[in-house]
ROLUMKE-546748 format. One line per 10 residues: number of its first residue (from 1); their letters; for each residue y, z, x of C-alpha. Coordinates in nm, 2 decimals. Example, Ala and Ser with C-alpha at 12.3 -4.5 7.8 and 13.67 -1.06 7.14 Angstrom:
<rotors>
1 = as = -0.45 0.78 1.23; -0.11 0.71 1.37;
</rotors>
This chain:
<rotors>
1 = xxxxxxxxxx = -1.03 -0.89 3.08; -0.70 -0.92 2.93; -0.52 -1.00 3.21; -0.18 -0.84 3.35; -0.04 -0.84 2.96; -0.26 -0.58 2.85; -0.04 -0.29 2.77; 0.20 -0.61 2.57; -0.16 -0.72 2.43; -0.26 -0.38 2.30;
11 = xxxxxxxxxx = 0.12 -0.28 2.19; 0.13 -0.56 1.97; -0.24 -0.53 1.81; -0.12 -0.11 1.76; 0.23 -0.19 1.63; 0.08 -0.44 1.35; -0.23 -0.22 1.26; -0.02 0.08 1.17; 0.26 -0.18 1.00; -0.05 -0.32 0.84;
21 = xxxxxxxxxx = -0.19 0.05 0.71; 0.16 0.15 0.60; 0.22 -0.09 0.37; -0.18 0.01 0.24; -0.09 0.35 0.24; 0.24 0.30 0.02; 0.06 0.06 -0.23; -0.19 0.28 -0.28; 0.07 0.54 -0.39; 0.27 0.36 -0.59;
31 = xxxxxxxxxx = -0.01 0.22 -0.74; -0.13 0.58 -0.85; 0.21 0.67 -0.97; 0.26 0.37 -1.17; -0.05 0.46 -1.30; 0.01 0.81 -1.39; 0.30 0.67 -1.57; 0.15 0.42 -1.76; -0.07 0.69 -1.87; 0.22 0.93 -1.95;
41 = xxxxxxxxxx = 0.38 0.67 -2.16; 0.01 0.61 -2.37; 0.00 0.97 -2.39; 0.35 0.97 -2.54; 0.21 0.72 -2.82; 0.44 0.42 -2.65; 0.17 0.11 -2.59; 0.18 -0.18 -2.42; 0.30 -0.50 -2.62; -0.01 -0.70 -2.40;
51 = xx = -0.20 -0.47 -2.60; -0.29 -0.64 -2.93;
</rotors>
């Protein structure tokens, strides 16, 4: 079906899906950490100046 590049073919769809699900992965955390310190700061009674 995919000819006599397969193993390239398939290499190159692996190699970008786990590229692709790093950089997921690593927003995702630092999305919760930026979070958790967003909420630290608010906690600490420092607001945001968007925050009319």
């Amino acid at each position: 079906m995919l000819g006599p590049f397969a193993g390239y073919i398939v290499a190159a769809y692996a190699a970008t899906a786990l590229v692709v699900g790093g950089l997921v992965a690593w927003l995702v955390t630092d999305g919760r950490k930026y979070t958790r310190a967003l909420a630290d700061l608010e906690a600490r009674g420092i607001k945001r100046r968007s925050a009319a």
